[in-house]
C-alpha positions as CSV (number, residue, x, y, z in Angstrom):
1,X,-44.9,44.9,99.7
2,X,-44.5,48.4,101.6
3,X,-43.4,51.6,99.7
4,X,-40.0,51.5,101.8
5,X,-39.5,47.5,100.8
6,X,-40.3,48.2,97.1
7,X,-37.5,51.6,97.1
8,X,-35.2,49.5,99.2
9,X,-35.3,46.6,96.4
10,X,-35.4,48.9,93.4
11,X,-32.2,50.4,95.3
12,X,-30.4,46.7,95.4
13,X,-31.0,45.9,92.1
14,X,-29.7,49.4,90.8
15,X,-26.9,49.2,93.1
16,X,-26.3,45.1,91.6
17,X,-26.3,46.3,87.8
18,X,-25.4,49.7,88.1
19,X,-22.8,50.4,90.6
20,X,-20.6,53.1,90.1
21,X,-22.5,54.3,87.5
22,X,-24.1,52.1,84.1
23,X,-21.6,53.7,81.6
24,X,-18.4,53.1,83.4
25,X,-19.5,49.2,83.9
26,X,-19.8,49.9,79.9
27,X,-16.4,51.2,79.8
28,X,-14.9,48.5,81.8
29,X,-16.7,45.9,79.8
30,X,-16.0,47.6,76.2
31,X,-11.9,47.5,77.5
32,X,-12.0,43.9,78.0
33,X,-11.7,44.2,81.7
34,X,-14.1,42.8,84.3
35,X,-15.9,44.6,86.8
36,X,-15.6,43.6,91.2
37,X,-19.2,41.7,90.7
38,X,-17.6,40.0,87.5
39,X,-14.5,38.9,89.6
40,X,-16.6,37.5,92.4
41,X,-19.4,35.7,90.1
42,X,-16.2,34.5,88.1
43,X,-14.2,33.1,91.2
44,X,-17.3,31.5,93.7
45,X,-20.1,28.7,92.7
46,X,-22.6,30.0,91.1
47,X,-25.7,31.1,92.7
48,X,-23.7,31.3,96.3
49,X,-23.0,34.7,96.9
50,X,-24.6,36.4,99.9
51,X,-23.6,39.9,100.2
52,X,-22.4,42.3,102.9
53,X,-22.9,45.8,103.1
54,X,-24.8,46.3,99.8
55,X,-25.8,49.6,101.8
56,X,-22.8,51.0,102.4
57,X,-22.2,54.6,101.7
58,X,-19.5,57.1,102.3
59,X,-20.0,58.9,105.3
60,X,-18.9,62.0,103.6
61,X,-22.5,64.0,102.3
62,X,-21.7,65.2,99.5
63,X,-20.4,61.5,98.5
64,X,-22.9,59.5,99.8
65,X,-25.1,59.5,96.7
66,X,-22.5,57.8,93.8
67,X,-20.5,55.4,96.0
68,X,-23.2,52.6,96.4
69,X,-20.7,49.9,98.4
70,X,-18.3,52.9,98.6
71,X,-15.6,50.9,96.5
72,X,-15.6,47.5,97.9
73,X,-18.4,44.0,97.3
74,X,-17.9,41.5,99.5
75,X,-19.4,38.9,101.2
76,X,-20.1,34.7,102.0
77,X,-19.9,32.0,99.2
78,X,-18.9,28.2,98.3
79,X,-16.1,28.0,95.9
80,X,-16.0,24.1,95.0
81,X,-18.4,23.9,97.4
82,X,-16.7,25.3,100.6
83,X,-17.3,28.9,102.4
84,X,-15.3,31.3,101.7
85,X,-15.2,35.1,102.0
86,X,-14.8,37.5,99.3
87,X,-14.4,40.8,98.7
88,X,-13.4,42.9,95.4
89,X,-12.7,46.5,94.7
90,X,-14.9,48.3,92.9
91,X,-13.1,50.8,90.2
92,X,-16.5,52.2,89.5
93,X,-16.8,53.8,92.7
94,X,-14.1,57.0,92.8
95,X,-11.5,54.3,91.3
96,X,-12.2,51.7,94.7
97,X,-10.0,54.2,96.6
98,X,-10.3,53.3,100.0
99,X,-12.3,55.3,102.7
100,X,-13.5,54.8,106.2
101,X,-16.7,53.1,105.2
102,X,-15.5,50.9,102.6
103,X,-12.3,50.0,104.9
104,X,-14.6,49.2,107.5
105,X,-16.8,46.7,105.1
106,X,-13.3,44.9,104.7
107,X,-12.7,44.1,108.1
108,X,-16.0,43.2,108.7
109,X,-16.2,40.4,106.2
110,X,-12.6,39.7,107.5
111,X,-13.8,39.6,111.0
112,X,-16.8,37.3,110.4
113,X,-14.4,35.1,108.0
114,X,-11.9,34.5,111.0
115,X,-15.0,33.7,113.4
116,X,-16.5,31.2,111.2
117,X,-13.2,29.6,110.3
118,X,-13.2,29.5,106.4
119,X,-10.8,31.0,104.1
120,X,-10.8,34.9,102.8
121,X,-10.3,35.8,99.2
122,X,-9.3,39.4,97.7
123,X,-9.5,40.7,94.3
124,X,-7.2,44.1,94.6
125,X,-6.8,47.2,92.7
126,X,-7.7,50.0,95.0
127,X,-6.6,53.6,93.7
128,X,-4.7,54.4,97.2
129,X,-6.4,56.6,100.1
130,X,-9.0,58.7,99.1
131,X,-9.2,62.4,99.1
132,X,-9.9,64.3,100.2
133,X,-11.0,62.0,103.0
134,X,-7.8,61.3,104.2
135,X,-5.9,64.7,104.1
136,X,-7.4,65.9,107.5
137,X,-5.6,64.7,110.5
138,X,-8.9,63.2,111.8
139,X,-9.5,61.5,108.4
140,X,-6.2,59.9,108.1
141,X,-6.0,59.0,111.6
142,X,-9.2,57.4,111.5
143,X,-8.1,54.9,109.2
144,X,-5.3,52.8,111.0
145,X,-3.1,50.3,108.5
146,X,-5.0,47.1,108.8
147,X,-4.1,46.2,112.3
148,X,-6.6,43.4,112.4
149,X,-5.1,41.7,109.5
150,X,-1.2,42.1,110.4
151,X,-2.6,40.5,114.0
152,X,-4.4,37.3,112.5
153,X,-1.4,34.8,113.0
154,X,-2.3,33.1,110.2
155,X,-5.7,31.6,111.8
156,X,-7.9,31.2,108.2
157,X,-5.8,31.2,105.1
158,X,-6.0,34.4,103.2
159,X,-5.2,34.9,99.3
160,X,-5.2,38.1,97.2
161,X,-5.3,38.6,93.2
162,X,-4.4,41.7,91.9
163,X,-6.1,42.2,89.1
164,X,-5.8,46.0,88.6
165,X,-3.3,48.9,89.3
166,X,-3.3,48.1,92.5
167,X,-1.3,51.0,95.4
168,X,-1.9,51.7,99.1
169,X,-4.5,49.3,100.9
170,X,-4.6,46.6,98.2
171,X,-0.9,46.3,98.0
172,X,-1.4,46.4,102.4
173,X,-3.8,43.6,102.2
174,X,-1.1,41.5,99.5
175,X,1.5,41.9,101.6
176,X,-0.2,40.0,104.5
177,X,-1.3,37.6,102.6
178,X,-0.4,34.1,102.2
179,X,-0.8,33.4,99.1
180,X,-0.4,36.3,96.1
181,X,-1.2,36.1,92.8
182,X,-0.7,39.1,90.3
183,X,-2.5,39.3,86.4
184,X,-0.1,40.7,83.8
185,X,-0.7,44.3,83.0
186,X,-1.2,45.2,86.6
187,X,1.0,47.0,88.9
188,X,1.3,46.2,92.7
189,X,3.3,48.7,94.8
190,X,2.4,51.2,97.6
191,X,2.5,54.6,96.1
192,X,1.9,55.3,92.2
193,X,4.5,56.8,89.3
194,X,2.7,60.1,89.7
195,X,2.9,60.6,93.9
196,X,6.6,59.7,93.2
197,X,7.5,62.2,90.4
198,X,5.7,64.6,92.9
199,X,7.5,63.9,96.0
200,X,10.9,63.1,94.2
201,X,11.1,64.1,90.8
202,X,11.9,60.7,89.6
203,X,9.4,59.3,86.7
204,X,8.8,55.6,86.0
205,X,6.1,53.6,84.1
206,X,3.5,51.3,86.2
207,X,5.1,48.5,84.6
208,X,9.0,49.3,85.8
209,X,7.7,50.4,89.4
210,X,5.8,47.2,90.5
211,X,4.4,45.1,87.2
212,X,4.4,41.5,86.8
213,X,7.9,40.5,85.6
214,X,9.5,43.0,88.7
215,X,7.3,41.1,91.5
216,X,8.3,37.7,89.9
217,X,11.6,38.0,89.6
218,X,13.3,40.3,91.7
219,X,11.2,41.2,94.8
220,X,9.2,37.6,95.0
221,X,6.4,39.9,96.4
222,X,3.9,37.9,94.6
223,X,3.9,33.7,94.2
224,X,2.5,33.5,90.6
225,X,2.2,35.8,87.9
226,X,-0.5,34.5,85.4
227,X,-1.6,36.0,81.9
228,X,-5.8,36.3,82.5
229,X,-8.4,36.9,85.0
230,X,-9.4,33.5,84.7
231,X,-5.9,32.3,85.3
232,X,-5.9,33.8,88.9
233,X,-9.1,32.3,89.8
234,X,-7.4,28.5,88.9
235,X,-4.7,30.1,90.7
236,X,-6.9,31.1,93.6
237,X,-8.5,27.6,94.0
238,X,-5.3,25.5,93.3
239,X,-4.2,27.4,96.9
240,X,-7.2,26.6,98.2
241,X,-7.5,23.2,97.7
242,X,-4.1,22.7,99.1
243,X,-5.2,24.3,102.5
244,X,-7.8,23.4,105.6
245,X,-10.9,26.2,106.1
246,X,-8.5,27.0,109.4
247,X,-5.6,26.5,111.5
248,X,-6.0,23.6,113.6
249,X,-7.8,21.6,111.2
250,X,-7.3,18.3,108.7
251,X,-5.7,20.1,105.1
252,X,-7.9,18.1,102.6
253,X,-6.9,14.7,101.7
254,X,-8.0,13.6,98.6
255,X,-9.4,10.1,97.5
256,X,-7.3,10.0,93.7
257,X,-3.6,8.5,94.9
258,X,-0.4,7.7,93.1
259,X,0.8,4.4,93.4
260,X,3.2,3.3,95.8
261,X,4.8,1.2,93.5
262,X,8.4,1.0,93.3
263,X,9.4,3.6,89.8
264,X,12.8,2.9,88.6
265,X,12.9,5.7,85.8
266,X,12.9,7.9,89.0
267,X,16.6,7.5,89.5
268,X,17.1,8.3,85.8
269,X,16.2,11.9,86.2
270,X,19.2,12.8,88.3
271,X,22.8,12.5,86.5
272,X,25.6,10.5,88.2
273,X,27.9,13.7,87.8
274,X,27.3,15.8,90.7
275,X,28.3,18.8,88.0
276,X,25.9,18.2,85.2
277,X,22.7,20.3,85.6
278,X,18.9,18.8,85.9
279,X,15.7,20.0,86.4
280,X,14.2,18.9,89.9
281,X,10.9,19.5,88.4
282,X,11.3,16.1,87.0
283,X,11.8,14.4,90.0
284,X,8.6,16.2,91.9
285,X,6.5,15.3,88.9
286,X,7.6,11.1,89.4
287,X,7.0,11.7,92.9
288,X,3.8,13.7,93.7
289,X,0.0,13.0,93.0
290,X,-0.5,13.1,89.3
291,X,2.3,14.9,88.8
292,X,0.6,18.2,89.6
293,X,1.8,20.4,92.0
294,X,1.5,25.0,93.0
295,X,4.9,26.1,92.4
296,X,5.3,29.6,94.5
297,X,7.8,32.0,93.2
298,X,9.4,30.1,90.6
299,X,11.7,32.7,89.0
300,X,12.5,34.3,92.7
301,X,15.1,32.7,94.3
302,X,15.5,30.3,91.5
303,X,18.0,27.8,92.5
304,X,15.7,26.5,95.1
305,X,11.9,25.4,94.4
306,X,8.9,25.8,96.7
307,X,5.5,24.3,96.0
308,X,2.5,22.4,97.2
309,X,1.7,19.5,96.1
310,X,-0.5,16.1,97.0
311,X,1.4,12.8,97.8
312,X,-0.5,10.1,98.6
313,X,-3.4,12.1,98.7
314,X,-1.9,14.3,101.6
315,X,-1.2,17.9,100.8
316,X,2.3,18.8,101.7
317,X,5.0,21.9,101.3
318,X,8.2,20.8,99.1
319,X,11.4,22.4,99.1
320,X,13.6,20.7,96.7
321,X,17.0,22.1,95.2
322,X,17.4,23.1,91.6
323,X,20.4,22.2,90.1
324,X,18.8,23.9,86.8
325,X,20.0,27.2,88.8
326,X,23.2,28.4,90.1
327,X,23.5,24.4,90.3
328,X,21.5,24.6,93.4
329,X,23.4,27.0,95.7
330,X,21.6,28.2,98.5
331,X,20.8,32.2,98.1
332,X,19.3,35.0,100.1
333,X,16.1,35.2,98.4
334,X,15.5,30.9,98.2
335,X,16.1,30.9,101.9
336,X,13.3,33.8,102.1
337,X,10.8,32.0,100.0
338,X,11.3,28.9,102.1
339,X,11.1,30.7,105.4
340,X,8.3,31.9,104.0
341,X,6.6,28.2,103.0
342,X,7.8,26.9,106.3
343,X,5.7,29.4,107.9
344,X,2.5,28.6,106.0
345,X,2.9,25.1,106.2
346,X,3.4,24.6,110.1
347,X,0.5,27.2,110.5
348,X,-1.7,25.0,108.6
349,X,-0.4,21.7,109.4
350,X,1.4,20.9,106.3
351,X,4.4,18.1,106.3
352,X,7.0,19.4,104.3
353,X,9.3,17.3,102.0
354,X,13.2,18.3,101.4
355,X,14.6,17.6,98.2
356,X,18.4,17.8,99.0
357,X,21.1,18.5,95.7
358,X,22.8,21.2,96.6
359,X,26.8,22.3,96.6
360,X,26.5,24.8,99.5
361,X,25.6,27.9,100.2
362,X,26.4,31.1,97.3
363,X,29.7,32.8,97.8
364,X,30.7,36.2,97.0
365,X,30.5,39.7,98.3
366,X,27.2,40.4,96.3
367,X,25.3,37.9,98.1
368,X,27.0,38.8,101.5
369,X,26.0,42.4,100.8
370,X,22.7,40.9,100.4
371,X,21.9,40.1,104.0
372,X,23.0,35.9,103.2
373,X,24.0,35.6,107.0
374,X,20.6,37.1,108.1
375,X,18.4,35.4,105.8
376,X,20.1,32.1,105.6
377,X,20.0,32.3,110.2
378,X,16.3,33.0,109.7
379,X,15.6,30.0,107.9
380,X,17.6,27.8,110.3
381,X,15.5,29.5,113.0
382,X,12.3,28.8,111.3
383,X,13.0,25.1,110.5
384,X,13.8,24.6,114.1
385,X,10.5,26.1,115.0
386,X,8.9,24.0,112.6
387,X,6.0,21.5,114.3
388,X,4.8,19.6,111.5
389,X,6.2,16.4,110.2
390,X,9.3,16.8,108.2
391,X,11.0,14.7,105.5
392,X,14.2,14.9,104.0
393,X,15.8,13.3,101.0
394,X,19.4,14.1,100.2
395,X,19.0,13.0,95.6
396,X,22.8,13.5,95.0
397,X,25.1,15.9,96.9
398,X,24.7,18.0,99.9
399,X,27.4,19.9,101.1
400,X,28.1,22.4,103.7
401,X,25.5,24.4,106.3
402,X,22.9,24.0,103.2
403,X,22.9,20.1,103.9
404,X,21.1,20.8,107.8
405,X,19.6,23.8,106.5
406,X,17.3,21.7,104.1
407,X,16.7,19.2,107.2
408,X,19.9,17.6,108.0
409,X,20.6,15.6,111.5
410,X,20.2,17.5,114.3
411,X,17.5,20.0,112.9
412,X,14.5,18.1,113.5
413,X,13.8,16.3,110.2
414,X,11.2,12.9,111.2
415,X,12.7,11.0,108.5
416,X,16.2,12.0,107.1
417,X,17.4,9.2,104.1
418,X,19.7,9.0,101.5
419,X,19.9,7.6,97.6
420,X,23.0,5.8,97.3
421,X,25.1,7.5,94.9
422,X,24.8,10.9,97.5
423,X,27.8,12.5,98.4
424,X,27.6,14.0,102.0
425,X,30.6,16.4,103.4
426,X,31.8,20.0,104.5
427,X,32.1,21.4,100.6
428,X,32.7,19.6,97.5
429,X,35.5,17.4,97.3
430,X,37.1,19.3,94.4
431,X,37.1,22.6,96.5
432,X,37.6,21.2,99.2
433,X,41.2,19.2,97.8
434,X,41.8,22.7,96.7
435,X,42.2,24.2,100.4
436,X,43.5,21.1,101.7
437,X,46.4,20.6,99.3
438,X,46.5,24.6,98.0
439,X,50.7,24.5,98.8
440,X,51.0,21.3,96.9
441,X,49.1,22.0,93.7
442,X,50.6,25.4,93.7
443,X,53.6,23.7,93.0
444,X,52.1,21.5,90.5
445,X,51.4,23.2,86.1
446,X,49.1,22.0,83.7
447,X,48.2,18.6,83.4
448,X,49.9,17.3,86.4
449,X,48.6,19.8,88.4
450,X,44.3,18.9,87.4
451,X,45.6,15.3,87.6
452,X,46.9,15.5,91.3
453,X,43.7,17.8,92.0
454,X,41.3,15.2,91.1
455,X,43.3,12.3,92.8
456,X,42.9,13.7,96.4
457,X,39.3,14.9,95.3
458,X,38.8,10.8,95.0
459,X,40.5,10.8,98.2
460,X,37.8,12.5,100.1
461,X,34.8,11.3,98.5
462,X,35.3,8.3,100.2
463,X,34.6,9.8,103.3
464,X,31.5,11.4,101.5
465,X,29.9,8.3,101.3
466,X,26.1,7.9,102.5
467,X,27.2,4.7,104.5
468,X,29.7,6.6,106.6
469,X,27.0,9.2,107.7
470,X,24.4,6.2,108.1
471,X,27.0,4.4,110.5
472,X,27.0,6.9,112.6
473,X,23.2,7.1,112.5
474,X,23.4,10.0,111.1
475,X,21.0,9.4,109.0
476,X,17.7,6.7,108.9
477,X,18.6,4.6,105.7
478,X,19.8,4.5,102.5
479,X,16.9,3.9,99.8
480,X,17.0,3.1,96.2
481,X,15.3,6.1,94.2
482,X,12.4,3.7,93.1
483,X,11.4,3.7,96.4
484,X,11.5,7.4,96.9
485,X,7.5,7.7,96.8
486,X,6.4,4.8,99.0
487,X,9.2,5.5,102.0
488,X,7.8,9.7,102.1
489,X,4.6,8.0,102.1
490,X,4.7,5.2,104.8
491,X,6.2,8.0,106.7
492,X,3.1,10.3,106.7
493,X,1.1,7.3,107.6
494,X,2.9,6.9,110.9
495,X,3.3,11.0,111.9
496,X,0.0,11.9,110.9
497,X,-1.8,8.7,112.6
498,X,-2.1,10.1,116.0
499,X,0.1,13.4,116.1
500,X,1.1,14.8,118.8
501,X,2.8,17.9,117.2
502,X,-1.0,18.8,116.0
503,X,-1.8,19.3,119.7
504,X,1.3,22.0,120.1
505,X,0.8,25.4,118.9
506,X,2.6,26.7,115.7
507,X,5.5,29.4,116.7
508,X,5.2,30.6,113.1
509,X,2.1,31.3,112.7
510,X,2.8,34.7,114.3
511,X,6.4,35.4,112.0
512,X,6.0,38.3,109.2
513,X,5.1,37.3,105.5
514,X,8.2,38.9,103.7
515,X,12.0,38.4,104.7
């Protein structure tokens, strides 16, 4: 071995153990926290790492010598034994702020990800923009916003855990991303507590301004929120699983199937009583693959659930109503997070599954002040957009605009079927006797008034029947609950058996993450 191959490998080894610097690995280690090369050896098969721009330095002199990587690791691996590409920040190197080097390592690995067609991972918790790097007008100007990621149109699947405080280009690289999962203890948001008391004189802790419970439940900025390290890296290959290495390419189909048996306890899990509250979790367990499924964004936008899941080996997108919640009204945020699953489900070729029990849209000036008409438009648009196969299954009631907006006639559903018990109308038949009849129950006190009430309600729900829609075709059938699982499935038999949608291009691919 030459002099310059023996420095050059006594440099990589330092640079593998040491990184930043031996005693803040230490530090990290002694705090119970993992180090980037800990998060990638964690997440990828072991032994498959290759790495890309070990070498990298800042380009700034006087930093050049202690930022080995210059605060990101990246590279090729197999996770479950497909490629994928990696990168992690590296908190040891001036707290994995990012620079022009190390933000140009990121869109390399990106770039050779997209070429090769296989999926791209991120562990974030980058410490902003560097400075003073980016103070100078040619600093900060060099350093453009990720335009090569905002562009991709959703061509490889791309996931990020944030695993850190994470603000500026790890929060960027979340927010383009289509799947986001966030540790608790962390903080995602674009500028930290102390910028802000500067700029504005207000103070907040990291937890208020973007920690776990804030993303999960009132900006839905992440999917998941899990309690370890380890938990994001399930999380991380769950989503994986689920997807193809690319657009344009088979999702996965695995060999371990449900039976297409008929199940009669199905039916049991949803009450006759169109007002007594379930959990449509139960019905998705009877119906999917061994009852597992990904639910994204469970406690955003709560009265609908989104998830992937396997049915009959197939992966597929389901957006079910949840009566559990606001008795499954249609909200602003639910029809963001389905827009949102729509999107990443026609991009990668995923039939989606309706679960229909819902009463109607939300009322009330809150949720009008809330952008409802914008939102709920948007995800009419997007499911009129939508390419792949589509299923819908109307358990027990669906009433108003939310009955097409969850793949009613007319917007494009392949299969659209009924249980027999559902009720089908304008609004609930109670309501809906209400506006009819207001001037005559007005009259009415008491008893006789609630009596007359609920003898027109039984008045209209005979035109809410699911024969009367069927008659007028409508609608395809009307199945028995039992039979839920085997109709969704002979039905992705036939649309995925020589597809012509697969040949068309998806119009989402190219519509924003966030709503």
């Amino acid at each position: 071995m030459s002099e310059q191959s023996e420095a050059i490998s006594v440099e990589r080894d330092a640079i593998r153990e040491e990184m930043g610097g031996a005693d803040k690995v230490a530090r990290l280690h002694a705090a119970g926290r993992r180090s980037a090369r800990d998060h990638i050896a964690a997440f990828v098969d072991a032994g498959s790492f290759s790495e890309v721009g070990m070498f990298a330095r800042s380009e700034r002199p006087e930093d050049r010598a202690d930022t080995p990587g210059d605060g990101k690791i990246g590279g090729h691996a197999t996770v479950d034994g497909r490629t994928v590409s990696v990168v992690a920040d590296d908190v040891t190197v001036k707290r994995a702020t990012s620079s022009l080097v190390g933000s140009r390592k990121l869109e390399r690995i990106y770039e050779q990800a997209a070429r090769a067609g296989n999926p791209f991972v991120y562990f974030g918790e980058t410490g902003g923009a560097r400075l003073p790097d980016s103070l100078s007008a040619v600093g900060y100007s060099s350093e453009p916003v990720f335009p090569w990621l905002a562009r991709r149109g959703r061509e490889i699947p791309v996931a990020a855990a944030i695993v850190g405080d994470s603000f500026g280009g790890s929060s960027f690289v979340a927010g383009l991303a289509d799947f986001v999962v966030q540790v608790r203890g962390s903080t995602l948001a674009v500028t930290s507590p102390r910028v802000i008391e500067v700029a504005t004189g207000e103070k907040v802790t990291m937890e208020a301004l973007g920690g776990a419970d804030v993303h999960d439940r009132v900006t839905g900025q992440v999917d998941l929120v899990v309690d370890t390290d380890d938990d994001a890296c399930d999380a991380l290959r769950s989503f994986l699983s689920y997807m193809p290495s690319r657009s344009g390419s088979e999702p996965p189909r695995s060999s371990t199937r449900a039976s297409r048996a008929t199940d009669p306890s199905i039916g049991a899990c949803v009450p006759d009583k169109r007002t007594q509250t379930y959990d449509v979790r139960t019905v998705i367990g009877r119906l999917v693959d061994g009852g597992e499924y990904l639910e994204l964004k469970p406690r955003f936008g709560a009265s609908l659930v989104t998830a992937l899941a396997r049915l009959d080996g197939r992966p597929i997108g389901i957006i079910a109503s949840q009566p559990a919640y606001l008795v499954g009204s249609l909200t602003p945020d639910a029809c963001a997070k389905a827009t949102r699953l729509l999107c990443l489900c026609d991009a990668f070729g995923l039939p989606v599954v309706f679960l229909q029990d819902t009463p109607g849209f939300l009322v009330g000036t809150a949720v009008e002040h809330e952008r409802l008409l914008a939102r709920s438009m948007l995800f009419l648009e997007a499911l009129c957009l939508v390419r792949v196969p589509r299923i819908s299954v109307v358990l027990r009631k669906a009433f108003g605009l939310a009955f097409f907006s969850m793949g009613g006639p007319g917007m494009g559903s392949d299969v659209l079927v009924s249980w027999p018990g559902a009720e089908i109308g304008f609004m609930d038949p109670v309501v809906g006797a209400n506006v009819l009849h207001g001037a005559t129950l007005d009259s009415l006190e008491g008893d006789a008034r609630r009596d007359e009430l609920f003898r027109l309600a039984r008045e209209l729900e005979a035109d809410f029947d699911p024969r009367a829609i069927a008659g007028a075709m409508n609608i395809d059938d009307i199945i028995e609950p039992g039979d839920t699982r085997r109709t969704i499935a002979e039905a992705l038999d036939r649309l995925t058996a020589n597809p012509a949608w697969a040949t068309q291009p998806s119009l989402l691919a190219h519509w924003p993450h966030w709503y």
